[in-house]
C-alpha positions as CSV (number, residue, x, y, z in Angstrom):
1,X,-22.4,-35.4,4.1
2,X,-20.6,-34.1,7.2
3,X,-23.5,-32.9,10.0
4,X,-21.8,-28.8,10.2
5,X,-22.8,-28.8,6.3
6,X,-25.9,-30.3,6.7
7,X,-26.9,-27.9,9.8
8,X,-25.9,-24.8,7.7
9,X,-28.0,-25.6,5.0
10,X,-31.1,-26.7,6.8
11,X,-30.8,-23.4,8.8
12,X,-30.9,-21.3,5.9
13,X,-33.7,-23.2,4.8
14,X,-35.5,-22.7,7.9
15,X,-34.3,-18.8,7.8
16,X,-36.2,-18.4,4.7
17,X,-39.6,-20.0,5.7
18,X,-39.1,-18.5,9.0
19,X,-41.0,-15.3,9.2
20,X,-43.2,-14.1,6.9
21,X,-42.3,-10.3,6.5
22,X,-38.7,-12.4,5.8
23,X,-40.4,-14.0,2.5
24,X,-41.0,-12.6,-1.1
25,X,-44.6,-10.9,-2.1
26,X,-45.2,-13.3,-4.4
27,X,-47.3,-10.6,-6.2
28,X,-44.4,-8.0,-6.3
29,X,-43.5,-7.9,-10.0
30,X,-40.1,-7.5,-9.1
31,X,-40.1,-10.7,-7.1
32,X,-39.6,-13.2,-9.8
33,X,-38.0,-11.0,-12.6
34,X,-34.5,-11.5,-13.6
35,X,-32.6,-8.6,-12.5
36,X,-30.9,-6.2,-14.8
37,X,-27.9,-6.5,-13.1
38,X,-26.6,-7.8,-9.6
39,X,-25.2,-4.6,-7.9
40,X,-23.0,-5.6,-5.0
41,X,-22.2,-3.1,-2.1
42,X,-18.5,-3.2,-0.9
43,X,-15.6,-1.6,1.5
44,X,-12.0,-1.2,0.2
45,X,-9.4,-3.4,1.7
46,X,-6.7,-6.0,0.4
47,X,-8.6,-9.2,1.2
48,X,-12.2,-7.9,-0.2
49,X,-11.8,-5.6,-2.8
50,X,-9.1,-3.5,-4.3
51,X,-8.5,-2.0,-7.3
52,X,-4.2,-1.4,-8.5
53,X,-2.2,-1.1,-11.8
54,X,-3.2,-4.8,-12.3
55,X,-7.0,-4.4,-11.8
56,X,-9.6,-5.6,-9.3
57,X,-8.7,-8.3,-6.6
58,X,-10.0,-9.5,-3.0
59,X,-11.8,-12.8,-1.7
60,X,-15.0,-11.1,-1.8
61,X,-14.7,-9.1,-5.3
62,X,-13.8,-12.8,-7.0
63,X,-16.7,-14.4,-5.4
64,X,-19.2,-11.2,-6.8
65,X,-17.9,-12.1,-9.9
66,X,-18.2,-15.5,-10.1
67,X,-22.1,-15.2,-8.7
68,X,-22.6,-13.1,-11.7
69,X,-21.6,-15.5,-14.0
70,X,-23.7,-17.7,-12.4
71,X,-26.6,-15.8,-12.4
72,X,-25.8,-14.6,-16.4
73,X,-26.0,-11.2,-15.6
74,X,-23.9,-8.2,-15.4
75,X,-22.2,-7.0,-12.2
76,X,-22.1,-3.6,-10.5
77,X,-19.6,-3.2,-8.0
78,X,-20.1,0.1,-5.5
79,X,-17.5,0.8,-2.7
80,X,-19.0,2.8,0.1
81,X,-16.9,4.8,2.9
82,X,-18.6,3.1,5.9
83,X,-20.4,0.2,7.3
84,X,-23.6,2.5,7.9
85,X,-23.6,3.8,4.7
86,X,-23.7,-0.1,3.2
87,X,-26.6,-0.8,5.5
88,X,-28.6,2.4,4.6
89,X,-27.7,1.4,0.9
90,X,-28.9,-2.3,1.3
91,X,-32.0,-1.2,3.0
92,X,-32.7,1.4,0.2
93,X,-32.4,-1.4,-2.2
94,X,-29.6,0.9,-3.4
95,X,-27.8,-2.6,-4.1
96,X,-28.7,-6.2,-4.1
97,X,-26.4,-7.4,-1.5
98,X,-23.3,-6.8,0.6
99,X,-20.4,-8.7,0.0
100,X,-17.9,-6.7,2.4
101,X,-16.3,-9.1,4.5
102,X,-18.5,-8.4,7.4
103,X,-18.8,-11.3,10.1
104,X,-21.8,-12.4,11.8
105,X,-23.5,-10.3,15.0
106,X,-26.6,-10.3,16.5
107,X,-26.9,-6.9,15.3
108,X,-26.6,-8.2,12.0
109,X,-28.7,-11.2,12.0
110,X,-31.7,-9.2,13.3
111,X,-31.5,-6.9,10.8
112,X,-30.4,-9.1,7.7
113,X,-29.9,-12.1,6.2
114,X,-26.8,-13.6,6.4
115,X,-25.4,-15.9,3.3
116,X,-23.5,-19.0,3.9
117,X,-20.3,-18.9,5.5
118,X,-16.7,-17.8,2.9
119,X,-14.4,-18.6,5.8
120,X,-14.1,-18.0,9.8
121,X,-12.1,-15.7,11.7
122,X,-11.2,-14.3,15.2
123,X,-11.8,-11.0,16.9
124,X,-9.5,-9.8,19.1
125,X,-7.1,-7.2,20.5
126,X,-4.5,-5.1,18.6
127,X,-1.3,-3.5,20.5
128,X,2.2,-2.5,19.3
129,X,5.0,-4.3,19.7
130,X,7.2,-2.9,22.9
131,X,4.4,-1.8,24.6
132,X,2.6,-3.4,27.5
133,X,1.3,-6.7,26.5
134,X,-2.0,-7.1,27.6
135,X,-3.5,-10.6,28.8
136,X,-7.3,-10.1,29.6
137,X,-9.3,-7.0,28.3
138,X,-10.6,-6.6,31.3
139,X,-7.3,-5.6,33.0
140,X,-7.1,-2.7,30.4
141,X,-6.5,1.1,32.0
142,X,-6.8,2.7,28.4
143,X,-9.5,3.1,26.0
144,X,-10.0,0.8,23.2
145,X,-10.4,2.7,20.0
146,X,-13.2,0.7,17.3
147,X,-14.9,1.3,14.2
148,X,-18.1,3.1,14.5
149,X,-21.1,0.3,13.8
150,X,-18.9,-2.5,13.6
151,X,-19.5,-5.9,15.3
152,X,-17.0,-4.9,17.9
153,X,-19.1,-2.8,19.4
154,X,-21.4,-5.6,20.2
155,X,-18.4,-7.5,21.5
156,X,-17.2,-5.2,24.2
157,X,-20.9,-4.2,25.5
158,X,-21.2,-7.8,26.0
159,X,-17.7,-7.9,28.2
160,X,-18.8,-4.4,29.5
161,X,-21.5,-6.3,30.9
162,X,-19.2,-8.5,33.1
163,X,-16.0,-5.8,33.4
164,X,-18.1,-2.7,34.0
165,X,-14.7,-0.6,34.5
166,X,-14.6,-1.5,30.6
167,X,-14.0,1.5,28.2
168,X,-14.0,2.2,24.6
169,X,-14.9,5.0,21.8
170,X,-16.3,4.6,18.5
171,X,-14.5,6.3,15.9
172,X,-16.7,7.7,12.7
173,X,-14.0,9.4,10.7
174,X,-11.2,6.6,10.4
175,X,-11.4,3.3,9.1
176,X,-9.7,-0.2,10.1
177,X,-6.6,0.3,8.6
178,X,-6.4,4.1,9.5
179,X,-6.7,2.8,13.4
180,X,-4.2,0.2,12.7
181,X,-1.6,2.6,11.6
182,X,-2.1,4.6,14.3
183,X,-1.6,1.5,16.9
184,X,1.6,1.2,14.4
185,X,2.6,4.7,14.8
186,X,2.0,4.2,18.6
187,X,-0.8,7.3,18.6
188,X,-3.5,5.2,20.2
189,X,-3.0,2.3,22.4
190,X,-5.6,-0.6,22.1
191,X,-8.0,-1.0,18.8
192,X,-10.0,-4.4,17.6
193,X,-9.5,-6.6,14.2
194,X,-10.1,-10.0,13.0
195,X,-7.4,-12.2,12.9
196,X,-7.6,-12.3,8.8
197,X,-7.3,-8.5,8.9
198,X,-4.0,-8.3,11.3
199,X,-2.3,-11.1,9.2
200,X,-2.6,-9.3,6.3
201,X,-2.0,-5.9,7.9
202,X,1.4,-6.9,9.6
203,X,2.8,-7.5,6.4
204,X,2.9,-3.3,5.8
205,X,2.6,-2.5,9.4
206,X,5.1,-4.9,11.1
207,X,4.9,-3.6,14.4
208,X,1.6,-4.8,14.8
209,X,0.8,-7.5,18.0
210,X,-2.6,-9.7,18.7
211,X,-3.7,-9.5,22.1
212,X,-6.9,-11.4,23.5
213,X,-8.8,-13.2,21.6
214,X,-12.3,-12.7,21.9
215,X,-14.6,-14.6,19.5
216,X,-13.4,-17.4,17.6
217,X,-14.3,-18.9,14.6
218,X,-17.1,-16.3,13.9
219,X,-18.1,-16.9,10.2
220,X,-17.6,-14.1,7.5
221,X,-20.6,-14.1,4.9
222,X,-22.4,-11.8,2.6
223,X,-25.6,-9.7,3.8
224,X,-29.1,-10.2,1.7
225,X,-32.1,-7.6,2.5
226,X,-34.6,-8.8,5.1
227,X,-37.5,-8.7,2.6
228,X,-38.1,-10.0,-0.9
229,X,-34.9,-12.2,-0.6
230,X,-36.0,-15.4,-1.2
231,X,-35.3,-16.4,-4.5
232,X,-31.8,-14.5,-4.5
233,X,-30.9,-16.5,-1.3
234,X,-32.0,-19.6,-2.7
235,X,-29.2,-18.9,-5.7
236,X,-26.9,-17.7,-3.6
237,X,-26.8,-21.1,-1.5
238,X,-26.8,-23.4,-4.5
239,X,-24.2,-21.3,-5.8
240,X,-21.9,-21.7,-2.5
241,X,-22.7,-25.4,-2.8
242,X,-20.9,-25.4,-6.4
243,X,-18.3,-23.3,-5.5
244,X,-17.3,-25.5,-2.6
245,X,-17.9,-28.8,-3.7
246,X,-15.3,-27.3,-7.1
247,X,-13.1,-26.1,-4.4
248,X,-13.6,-22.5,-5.2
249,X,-13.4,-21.5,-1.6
250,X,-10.3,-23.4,-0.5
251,X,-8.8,-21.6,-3.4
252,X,-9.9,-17.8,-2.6
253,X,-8.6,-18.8,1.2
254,X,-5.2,-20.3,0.5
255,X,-4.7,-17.3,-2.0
256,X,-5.6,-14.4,0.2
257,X,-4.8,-16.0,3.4
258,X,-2.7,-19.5,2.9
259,X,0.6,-17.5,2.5
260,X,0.4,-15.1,5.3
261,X,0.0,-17.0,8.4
262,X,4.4,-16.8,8.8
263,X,5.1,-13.9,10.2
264,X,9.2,-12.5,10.2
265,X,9.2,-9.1,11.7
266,X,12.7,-8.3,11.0
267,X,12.4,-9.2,7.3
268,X,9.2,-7.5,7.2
269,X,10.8,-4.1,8.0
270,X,13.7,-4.6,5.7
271,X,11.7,-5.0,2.7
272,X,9.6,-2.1,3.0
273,X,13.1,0.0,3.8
274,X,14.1,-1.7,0.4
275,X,11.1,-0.6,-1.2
276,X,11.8,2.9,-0.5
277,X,15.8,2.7,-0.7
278,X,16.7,0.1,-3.4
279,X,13.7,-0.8,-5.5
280,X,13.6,3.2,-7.5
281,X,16.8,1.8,-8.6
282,X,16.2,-1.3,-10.6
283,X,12.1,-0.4,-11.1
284,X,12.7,0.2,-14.6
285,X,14.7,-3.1,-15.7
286,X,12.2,-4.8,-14.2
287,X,9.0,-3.4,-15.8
288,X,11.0,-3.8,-19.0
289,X,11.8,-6.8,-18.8
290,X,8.6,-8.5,-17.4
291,X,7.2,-8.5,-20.5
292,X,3.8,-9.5,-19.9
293,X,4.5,-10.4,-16.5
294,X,3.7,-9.0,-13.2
295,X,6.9,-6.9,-12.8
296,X,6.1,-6.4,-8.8
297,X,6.1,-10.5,-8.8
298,X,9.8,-10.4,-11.1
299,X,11.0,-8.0,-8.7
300,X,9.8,-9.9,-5.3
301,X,11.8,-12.8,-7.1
302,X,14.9,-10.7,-7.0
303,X,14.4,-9.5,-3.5
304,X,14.0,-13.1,-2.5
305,X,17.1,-14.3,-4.3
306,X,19.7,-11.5,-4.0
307,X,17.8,-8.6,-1.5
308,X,18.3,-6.6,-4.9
309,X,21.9,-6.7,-4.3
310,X,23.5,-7.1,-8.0
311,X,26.7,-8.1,-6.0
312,X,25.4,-10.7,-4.2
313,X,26.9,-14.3,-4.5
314,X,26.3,-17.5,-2.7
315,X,28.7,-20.3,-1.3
316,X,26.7,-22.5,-4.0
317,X,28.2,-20.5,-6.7
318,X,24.7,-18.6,-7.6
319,X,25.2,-14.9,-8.5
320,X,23.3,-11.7,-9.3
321,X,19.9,-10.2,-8.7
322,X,18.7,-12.9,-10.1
323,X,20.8,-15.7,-8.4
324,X,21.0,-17.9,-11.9
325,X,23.9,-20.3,-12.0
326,X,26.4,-20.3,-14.6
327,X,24.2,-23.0,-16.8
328,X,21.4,-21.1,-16.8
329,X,23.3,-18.1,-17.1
330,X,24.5,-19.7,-20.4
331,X,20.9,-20.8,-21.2
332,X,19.5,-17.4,-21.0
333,X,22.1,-15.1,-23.1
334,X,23.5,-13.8,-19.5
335,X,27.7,-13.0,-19.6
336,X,28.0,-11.0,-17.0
337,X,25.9,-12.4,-14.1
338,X,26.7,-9.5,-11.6
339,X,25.4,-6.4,-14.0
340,X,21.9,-6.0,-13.0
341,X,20.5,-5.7,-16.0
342,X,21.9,-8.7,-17.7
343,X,20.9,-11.0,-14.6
344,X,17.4,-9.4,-14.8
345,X,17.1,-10.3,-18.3
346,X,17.8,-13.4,-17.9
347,X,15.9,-14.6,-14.6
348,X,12.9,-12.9,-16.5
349,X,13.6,-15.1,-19.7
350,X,14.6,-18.3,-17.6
351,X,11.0,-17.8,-14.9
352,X,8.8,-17.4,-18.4
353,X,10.5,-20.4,-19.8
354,X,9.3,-22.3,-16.7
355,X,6.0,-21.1,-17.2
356,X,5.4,-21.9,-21.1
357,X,6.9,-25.6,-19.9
358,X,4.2,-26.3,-16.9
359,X,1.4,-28.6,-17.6
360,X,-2.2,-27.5,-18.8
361,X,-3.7,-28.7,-16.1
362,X,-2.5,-25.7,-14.0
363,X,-5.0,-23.3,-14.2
364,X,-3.6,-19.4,-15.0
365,X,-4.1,-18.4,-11.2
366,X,-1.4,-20.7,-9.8
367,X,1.1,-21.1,-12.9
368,X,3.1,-18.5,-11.4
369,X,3.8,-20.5,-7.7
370,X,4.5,-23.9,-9.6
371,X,6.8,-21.9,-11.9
372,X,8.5,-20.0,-8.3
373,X,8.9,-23.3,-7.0
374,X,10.7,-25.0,-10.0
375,X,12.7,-22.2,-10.4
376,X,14.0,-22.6,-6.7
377,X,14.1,-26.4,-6.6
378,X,13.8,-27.2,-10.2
379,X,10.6,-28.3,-12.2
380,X,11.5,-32.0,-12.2
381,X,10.8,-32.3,-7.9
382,X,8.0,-30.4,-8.6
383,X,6.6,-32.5,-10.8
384,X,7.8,-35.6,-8.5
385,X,5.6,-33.9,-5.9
386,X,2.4,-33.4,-8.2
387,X,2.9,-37.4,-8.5
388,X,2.7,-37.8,-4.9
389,X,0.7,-35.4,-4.5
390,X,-2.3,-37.3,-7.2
391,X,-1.0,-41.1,-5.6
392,X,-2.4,-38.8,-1.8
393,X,-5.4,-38.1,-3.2
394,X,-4.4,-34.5,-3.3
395,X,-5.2,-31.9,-6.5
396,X,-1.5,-32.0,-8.3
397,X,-2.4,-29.1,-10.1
398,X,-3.4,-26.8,-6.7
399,X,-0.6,-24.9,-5.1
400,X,-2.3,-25.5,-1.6
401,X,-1.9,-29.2,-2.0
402,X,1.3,-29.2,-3.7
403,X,3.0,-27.1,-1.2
404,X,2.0,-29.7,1.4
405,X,3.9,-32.4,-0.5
406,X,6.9,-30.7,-1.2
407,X,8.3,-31.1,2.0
408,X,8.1,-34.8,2.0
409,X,10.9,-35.1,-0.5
410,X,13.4,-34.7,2.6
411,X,12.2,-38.0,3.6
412,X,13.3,-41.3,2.6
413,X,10.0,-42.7,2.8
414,X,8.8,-40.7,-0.1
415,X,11.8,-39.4,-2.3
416,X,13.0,-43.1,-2.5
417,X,11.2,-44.1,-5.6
418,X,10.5,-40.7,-7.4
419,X,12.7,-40.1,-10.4
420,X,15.0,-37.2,-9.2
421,X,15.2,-38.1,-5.8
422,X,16.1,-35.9,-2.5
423,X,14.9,-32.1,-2.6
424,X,14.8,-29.6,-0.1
425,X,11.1,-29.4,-0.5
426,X,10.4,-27.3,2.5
427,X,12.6,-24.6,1.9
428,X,11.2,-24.3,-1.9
429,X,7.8,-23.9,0.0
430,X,9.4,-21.0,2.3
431,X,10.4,-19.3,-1.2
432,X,7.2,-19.0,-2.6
433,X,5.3,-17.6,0.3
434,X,7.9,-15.5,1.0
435,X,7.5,-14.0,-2.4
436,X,3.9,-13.6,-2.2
437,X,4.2,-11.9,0.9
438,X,6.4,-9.6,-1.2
439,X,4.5,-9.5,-3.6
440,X,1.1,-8.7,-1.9
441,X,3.0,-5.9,0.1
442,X,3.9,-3.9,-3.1
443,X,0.3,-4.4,-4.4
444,X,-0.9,-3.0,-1.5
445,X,1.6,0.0,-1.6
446,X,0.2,0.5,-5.3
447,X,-3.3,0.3,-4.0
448,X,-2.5,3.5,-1.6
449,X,-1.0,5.3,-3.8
450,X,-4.2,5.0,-6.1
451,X,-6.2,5.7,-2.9
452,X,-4.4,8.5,-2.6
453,X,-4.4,10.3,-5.8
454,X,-8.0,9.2,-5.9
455,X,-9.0,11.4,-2.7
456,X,-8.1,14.2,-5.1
457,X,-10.5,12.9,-8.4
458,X,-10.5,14.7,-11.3
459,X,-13.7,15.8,-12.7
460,X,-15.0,12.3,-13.4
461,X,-14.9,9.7,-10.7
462,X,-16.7,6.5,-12.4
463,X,-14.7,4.1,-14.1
464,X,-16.0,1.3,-16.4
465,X,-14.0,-1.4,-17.4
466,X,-15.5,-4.1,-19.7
467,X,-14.4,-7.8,-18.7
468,X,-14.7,-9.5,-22.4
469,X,-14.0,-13.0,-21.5
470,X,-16.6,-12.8,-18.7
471,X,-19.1,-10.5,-21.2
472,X,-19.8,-8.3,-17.9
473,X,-19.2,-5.0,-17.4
474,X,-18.0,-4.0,-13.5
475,X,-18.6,-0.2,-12.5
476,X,-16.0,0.9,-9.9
477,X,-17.9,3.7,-7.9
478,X,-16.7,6.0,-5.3
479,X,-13.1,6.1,-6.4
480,X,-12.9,9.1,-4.4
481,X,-13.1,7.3,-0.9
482,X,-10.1,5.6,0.5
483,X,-11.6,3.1,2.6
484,X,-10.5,-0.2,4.5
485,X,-12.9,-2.5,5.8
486,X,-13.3,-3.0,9.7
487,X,-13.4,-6.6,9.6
């Protein structure tokens, strides 16, 4: 057992014995009963909980439900409009826990519990590209704009302590990704973020730069109440001890965060002028012909093949939105590769073909990246990959292991005794990331727009939505509030 896994869990042990007002009243009635439901408060934001055409999604929202299952008992999501309002609520025993993506702080430690760690990240500082480029926060002449009752307030009263020229304001009436727009739009100058945050943020808000860092690897974990905790603690670490020991967490990481770590400005501006220019265009074709898929994930195919050009040809001989070749062309019923349309149709009916074709093994979550991949490089390196991949000791049916293999089949060393041979593995692995960056940026577009028409509810603002294959049933509340978590 590796000593940082065995310290965690020893401390949380320790945590729990600790102090008594910390422990359950054993007499409480409540104390041992099993709950009715486990009601988890929330913030809105792409990587811990968002709701869009396609449903609910974010690291912390598949964690909730997956502790739900565990526990056999029905889930209660509520989204709340600030941080204070989530501690007032967990306090109130309003809700059970907090599962916002909130990283650890003194501030929070003395006042909570804190659950084992989901993943790590960095705070630091936020600028706009072409604008002075800060290299210590201490040299800074302008104020730094921060969330109200975030961590960062704790942050920079500590390096106020040291830099007493040091100036910032709390802001109560904007959240994280309303200050990061405005460092976008240039309106204010300096704000803070975690590192998780401004990767995924640059994808819609290119223009976006990290300054300073000034915490690293702070852990991001879920908040328990102070008092009559025990026993839900308790489950809650020999839950994470599942979940990571089944790989759970490497998962939720490499599917929120694996993919947007490469950064291209340049592209990153062109697609969301594409959005707005090109894709009214073709929307339609590719919500019909989807057909039970994604369309947003058929149409970031097309933008990574052609740029939705239906003109657009490559020295290979590949044409169309689509890019098919003339075999595949056949294959698929296409004549007429350069109507938009036709090609569509077909890369639609040739990407589903892939998918019906993968193996089993692949669970539903990651079909669609195998499937991206084979459609770039073709399915038989991809399966000489998942080969390699299983001989490494790697998971063959896990994107994040796969895509480390793929690039190995440019080297003689490894291609030399699979059964197609030579691939451009590496650039395959560029494809797909590229496309869930695509991907994940029209999602998020869809999210706003909900956000949006949600600021102006009609008459009833709860919706209810009953998960059959999980038998729970998740209450979205607060529609109403368009809200983006600070960290």
């Amino acid at each position: 057992m590796k000593k940082w896994y065995l310290a965690i869990i020893v401390s949380f042990l320790l945590a729990a014995c600790q102090d008594p007002s910390l422990s359950d009243n054993k007499d409480s009635p409540s104390a041992n009963a099993k709950p009715q439901q486990l009601t988890v408060g929330t913030l809105y934001g792409p990587q811990i909980y968002m709701l869009n055409g396609q449903g609910h999604s974010g690291f912390d929202y598949e964690m909730a439900v997956k502790f739900a299952n565990y526990l056999d008992t029905p889930l209660k999501i509520k989204a709340f409009n600030s941080i204070s309002a989530l501690y007032d609520a967990l306090e109130t025993e309003e809700i059970d826990l907090i599962a916002a993506g909130l990283s650890d702080s003194p501030n929070r430690r003395a006042r909570f519990r804190l659950g084992p760690p989901l993943y790590h990240i960095d705070r630091l500082l936020v600028y706009r590209q072409g604008t002075y480029r800060p290299k210590r926060i201490e040299d800074l002449e302008l104020p730094i704009s921060i969330i109200a009752d975030s961590a960062y307030v704790e942050t920079l009263a500590q390096y106020q302590q040291r830099h007493p020229t040091l100036s910032w304001e709390q802001v109560y009436d904007k959240d994280n990704e309303e200050l990061l727009s405005l460092i976008a739009k240039g309106d204010i100058p300096y704000t803070l973020t975690d590192s998780a945050s401004l990767q995924v943020s640059r994808r819609m808000m290119p223009e976006l730069r990290s300054g300073p860092i000034l915490e690293k690897n702070i852990p991001v974990s879920w908040l328990l109440p102070p008092q009559n905790s025990d026993k839900l603690m308790s489950q809650l670490l020999a839950f994470w001890h599942q979940e990571r020991l089944a790989g759970t967490l490497e998962h939720l990481n490499e599917k929120y965060f694996g993919h947007v770590q490469r950064f291209d400005y340049v592209d990153t501006r062109a697609f969301i002028r594409a959005i707005d220019n090109k894709l009214p265009k073709y929307r339609l074709l590719f919500e019909t012909y989807a057909d039970g898929l994604d369309w947003r994930k058929l149409a970031a195919t097309s933008y990574q093949e052609s740029h939705w050009n239906p003109k657009a040809r490559s020295p290979t001989g590949v044409r169309g939105m689509m890019m098919l070749t003339l075999p595949t062309a056949k294959q698929v019923g296409t004549t007429n590769r350069l109507d938009a349309e036709q090609s569509i149709r077909g890369g639609a009916k040739y990407l589903k073909g892939i998918l019906k074709r993968l193996p089993n093994s692949i669970p539903q979550n990651q079909r669609m990246w195998f499937a991206l991949a084979s459609y770039n490089v073709g399915m038989g390196h991809v399966e000489d990959a998942r080969k390699i991949a299983q001989q490494m000791g790697l998971n063959p049916s896990a994107w994040r292991d796969v895509k480390q293999v793929l690039p190995l089949l440019q080297q003689r060393k490894y291609y030399k005794d699979t059964r197609y041979g030579y691939a451009r593995g590496k650039e395959a692995v560029h494809y797909v990331e590229n496309i869930r960056r695509y991907y994940d940026t029209m999602v998020w577009l869809d999210s706003q727009e909900a956000h949006q028409q949600a600021k102006h509810p009609a008459p009833v603002v709860a919706l209810e939505t009953d998960t059959s294959k999980t038998g729970q049933q998740i209450t979205e509340s607060n529609l109403s509030q368009d809200i983006t978590p600070p960290e």
